[in-house]
N, C-alpha and C positions, 0 to 999 in steps of 0.2 A: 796849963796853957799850951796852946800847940804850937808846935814850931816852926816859923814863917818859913825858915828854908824846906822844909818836909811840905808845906802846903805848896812851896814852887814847884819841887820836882814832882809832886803827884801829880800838881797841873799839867806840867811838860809831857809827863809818860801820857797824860789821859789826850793831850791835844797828840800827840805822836801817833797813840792807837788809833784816833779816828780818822788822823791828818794821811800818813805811813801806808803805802801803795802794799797788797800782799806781791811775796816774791816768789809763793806757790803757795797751792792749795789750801795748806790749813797749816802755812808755818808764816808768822809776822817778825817783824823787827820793833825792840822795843830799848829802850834808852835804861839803864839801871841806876841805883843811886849815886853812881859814880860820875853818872853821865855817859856812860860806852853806851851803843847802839850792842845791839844782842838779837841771834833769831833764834826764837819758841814755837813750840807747837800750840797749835791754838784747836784740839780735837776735842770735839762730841762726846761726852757719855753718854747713853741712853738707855736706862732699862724697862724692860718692856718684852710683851709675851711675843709683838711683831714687829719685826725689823723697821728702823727709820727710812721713812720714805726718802731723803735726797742727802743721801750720806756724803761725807766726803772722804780723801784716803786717809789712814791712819785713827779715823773715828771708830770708837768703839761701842759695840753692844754689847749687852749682860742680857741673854736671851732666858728668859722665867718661865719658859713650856717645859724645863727639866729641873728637878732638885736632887742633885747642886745644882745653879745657873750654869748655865757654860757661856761663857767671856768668847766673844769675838771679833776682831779685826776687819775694818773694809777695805780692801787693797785695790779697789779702784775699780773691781769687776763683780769680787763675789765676797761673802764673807768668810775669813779664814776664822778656825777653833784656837783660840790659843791656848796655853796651860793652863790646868785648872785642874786644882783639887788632885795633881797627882795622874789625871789620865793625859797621859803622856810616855816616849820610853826616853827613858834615859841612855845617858851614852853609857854612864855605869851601870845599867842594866836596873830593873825594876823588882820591887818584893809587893806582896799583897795582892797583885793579879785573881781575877777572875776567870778560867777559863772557858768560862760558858757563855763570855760576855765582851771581854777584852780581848783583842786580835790586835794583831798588826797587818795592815791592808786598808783596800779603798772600801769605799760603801757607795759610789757613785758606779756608772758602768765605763771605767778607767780601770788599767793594766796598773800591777804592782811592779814597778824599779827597781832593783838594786843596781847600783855604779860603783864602782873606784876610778880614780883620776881621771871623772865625770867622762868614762864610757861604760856604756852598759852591760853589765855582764848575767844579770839573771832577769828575766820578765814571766810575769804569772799573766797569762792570759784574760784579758776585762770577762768574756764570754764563755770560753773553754776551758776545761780542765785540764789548762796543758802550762807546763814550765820550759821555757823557751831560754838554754844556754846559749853566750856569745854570740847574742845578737840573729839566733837563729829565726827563720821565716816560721809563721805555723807551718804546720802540716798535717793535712785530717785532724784524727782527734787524739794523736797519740798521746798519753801524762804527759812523757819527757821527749824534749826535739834539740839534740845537740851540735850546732857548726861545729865542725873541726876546726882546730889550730894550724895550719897547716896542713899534715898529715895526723898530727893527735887526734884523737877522741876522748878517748877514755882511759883509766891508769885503775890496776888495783895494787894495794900494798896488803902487807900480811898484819898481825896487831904488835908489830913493833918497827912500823915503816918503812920495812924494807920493800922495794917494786917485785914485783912479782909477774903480773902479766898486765898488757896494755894493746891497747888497740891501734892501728893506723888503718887509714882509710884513702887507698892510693888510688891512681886514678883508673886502673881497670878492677880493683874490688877489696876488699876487707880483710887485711892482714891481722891475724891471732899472733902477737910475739908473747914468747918466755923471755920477761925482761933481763935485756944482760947476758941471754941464751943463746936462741938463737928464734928468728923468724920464721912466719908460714909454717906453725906449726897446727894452724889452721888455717885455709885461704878460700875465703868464698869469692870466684874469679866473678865479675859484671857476663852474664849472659845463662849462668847457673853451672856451673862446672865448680866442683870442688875440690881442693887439692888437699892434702894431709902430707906436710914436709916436703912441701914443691912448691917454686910458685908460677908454673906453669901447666896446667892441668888439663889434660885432655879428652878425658871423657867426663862422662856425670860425676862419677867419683875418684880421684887420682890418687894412689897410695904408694908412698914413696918409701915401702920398706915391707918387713911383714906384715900379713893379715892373719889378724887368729877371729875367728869366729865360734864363739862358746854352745850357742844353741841353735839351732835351725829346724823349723816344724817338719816333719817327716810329713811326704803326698805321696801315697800310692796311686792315686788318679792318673796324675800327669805324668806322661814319657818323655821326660826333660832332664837333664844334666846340665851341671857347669863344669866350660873346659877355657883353659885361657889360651891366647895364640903366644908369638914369641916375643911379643913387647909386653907382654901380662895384661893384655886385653880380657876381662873375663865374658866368656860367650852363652848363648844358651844353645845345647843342641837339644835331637834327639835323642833317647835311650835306644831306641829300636830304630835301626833303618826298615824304609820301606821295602827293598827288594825282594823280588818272591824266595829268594834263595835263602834268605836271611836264615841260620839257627837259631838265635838268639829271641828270647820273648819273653815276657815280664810274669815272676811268680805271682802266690797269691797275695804274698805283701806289697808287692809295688817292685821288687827288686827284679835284680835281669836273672833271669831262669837261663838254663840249656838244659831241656830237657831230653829227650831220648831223637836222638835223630835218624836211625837207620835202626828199621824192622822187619824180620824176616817172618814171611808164615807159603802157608799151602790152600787152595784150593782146587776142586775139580771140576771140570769141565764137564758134567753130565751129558751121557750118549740123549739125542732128541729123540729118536725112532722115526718110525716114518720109511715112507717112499722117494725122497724129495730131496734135492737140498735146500737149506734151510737159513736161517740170521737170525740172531734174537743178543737180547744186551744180557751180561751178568755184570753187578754191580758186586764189588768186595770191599766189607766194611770192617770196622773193629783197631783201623790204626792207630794210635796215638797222638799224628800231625797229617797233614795236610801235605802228600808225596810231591816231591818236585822231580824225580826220576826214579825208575824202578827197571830191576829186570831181572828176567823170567829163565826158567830151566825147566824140560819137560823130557822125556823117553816114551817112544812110542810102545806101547802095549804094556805102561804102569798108569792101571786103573782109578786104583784106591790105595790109602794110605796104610796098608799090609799086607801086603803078599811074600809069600814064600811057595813057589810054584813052575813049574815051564810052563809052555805056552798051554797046555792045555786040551790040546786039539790032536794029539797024536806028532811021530813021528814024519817028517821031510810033508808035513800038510804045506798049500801052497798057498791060501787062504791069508786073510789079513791080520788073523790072530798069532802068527808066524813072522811078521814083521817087526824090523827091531830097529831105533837109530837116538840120536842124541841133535836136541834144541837148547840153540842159544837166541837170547831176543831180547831190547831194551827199549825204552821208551823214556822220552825226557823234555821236560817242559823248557822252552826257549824263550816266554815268552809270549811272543802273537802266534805262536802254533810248536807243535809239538814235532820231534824227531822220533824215529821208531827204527828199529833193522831184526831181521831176526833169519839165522839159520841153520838147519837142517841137514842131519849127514845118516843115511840108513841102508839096510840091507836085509838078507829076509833067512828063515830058519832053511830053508828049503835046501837053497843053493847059492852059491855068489857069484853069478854070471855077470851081474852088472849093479850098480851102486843106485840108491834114489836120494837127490839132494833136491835142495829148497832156498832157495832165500828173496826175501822180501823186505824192502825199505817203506811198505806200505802197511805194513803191518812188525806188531812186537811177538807176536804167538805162531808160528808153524809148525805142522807135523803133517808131512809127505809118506803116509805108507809104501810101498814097493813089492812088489814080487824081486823073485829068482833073477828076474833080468832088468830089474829096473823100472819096471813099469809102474803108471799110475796107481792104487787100489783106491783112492778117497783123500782127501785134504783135512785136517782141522787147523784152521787160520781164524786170528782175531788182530783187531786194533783196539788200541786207548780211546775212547772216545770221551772221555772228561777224568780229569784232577779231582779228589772231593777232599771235603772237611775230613775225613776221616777214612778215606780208602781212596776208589777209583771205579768206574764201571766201564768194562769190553764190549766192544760187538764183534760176534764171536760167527763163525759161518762155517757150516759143512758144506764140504762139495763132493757128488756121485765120483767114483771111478772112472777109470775111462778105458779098463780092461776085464775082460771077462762076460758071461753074464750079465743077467736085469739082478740077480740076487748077489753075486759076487760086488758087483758096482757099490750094492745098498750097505754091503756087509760098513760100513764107515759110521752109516748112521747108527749103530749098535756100542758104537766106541765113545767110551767115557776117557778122560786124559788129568791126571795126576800134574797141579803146574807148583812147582819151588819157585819163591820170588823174594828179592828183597828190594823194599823202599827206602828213600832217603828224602830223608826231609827237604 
């Protein structure tokens, strides 16, 4: 038989349930056998391959599109996954993982969180490949994009913890410390200047102690050198200066040469023949640089480069073969134009009545033959008229006598002239 008091109180709860305002959503107040008033959840289960149409919070679905089901909660917006079956991580950490299958992350296009004492300290980017420390902005597409702590960045330690090197990131550029050591042991300054053991750097690269450089590509092409000034700026010069005077020029390997700079040789002046006086260039080749000054020695009535002889012509003959004296002459590049002097001191076999000199700043070559008293017999005069690659060419000029004879006068153009010279680079 049932018992009249059990058939009261079921009454009571049943008129309570229907009578009993809700005091949210899906939780009631209900009276229990004692009679206390109590508030329960009053949720939905539903299983089913599609979610319940007009859920309420805390109603549950057992969604059958997956085997296992997967169990989920409706929190008022969306459906949350609850545990099940194990997919889930534990705070003691999980065994039997898949990892071809099992991740920890989102599957929506939402960023991964990590926090402690609910501030953010690691975020995986929804869209980008990028791990964003301490709350850091993206930036392009770099993996990792770390805010500083201050001045921290970054710390490394050795495999027994101890700090070793760490980074600061100051407000004009990127300090490299040897932790515990000492600072700016590398310093990359804001603007591109780099310092090594400074942290004030003044050029591209600042190096605050010695420099050893182990290898450096050998260029024989380029006429360049490094020289530094007195604050240890290093510079680039030239090897070779430009100026014409220069000795100095690069061998066949690239290196600096001094080669032969001062060369002596001989050539002659060939007699022209003729009636006439006369001009024409000789050009003398054969030198090993390019002359920047030269000069000349000559004696009148030394022909060719051997004789053992007198003049040839007899006794007190009065004639031009009888003429003797001594030339000095020089010629030297200045530049926009050329300097030259040359002179001349003679006398004659015959007799010494009177002396025949010469000199000329228009010329580097004279020889003034003379008689007995000083007189004209013929001129051989020359100028520089160019520098070459590899010698120099003269223009060279006979001039008649201006004593004697139509034949005595000519006797010059017969005359050949022995010239000693030496160049200098």
């Amino acid at each position: 038989m049932i018992n009249p008091s059990y058939l009261v109180k079921s009454f009571l709860i049943s008129c309570v349930l229907i009578s009993v305002s809700f005091s949210y959503a899906q939780k009631i107040s209900v009276i229990d056998n004692k009679g206390t008033f109590r508030t329960v959840n009053n949720n939905q289960v539903t299983t089913a391959s599609v979610a319940p149409a007009n859920p309420l919070v805390d109603d549950v679905w057992f969604d059958t599109n997956t085997s296992p089901n997967i169990a989920k909660i409706w929190d008022g917006t969306q459906w949350l996954t609850i545990s099940n079956n194990g997919n889930f991580w534990a705070l003691s950490g999980n065994s039997g993982t898949d990892d071809s299958t099992n991740f920890l992350g989102t599957t929506d296009g939402q960023a991964l969180i990590l926090k402690s004492n609910n501030i953010e300290k690691l975020r995986i980017h929804a869209t980008k490949s990028q791990v964003l420390i301490n709350q850091a902005p993206t930036f392009n597409n770099h993996p990792l994009v770390i805010k500083a702590n201050g001045v921290d960045v970054l710390a490394f330690q050795d495999n027994t913890g101890t700090p070793k090197w760490h980074w600061n990131l100051l407000s004009d550029g990127l300090n490299f410390v040897e932790s515990n050591i000492a600072d700016f042991r590398l310093y990359l300054e804001n603007g591109g200047d780099v310092g090594i053991n400074t942290d004030n750097p003044s050029e591209r690269l600042d190096v605050n102690g010695k420099l050893r450089v182990r290898d450096i590509q050998t260029n024989s092409a380029d006429q360049e050198i490094l020289t530094t000034t007195s604050t240890g700026v290093v510079e680039k010069k030239l090897l070779i200066a430009t100026e014409t005077d220069n000795q100095l020029d690069l061998g066949a390997n690239g290196g600096i040469y001094l080669g032969p700079t001062v060369y002596n040789g001989s050539f002659i002046i060939s007699a022209p023949g003729g009636n006439f006086s006369t001009t024409f260039n000789q050009t003398i080749n054969g030198l090993p640089f390019l002359p920047s000054q030269i000069t000349f020695v000559a004696h009148a009535n030394i022909e060719s480069s051997n004789i053992d002889n007198d003049s040839g012509v007899g006794n007190n003959n009065t004639g031009i073969n009888n003429s003797f004296g001594t030339m000095n002459g020089f010629v030297r590049n200045d530049g926009s134009s050329n300097t030259q002097q040359v002179i001349y001191i003679g006398g004659h076999g015959n007799s010494i009545n009177d002396i025949s000199r010469y000199a000329s700043n228009s010329n580097c070559i004279g020889v003034r033959y003379g008689n007995q008293n000083g007189d004209d017999l013929g001129k051989i005069t020359a100028y520089l008229s160019s520098f070459n690659t590899n010698g120099f060419t003269l223009s060279v000029s006979y001039t008649l006598g201006t004593v004697g004879n139509t034949p005595t006068r000519r006797e010059v153009l017969s005359e050949s002239l022995l010239i000693l010279y030496t160049a200098y680079k």
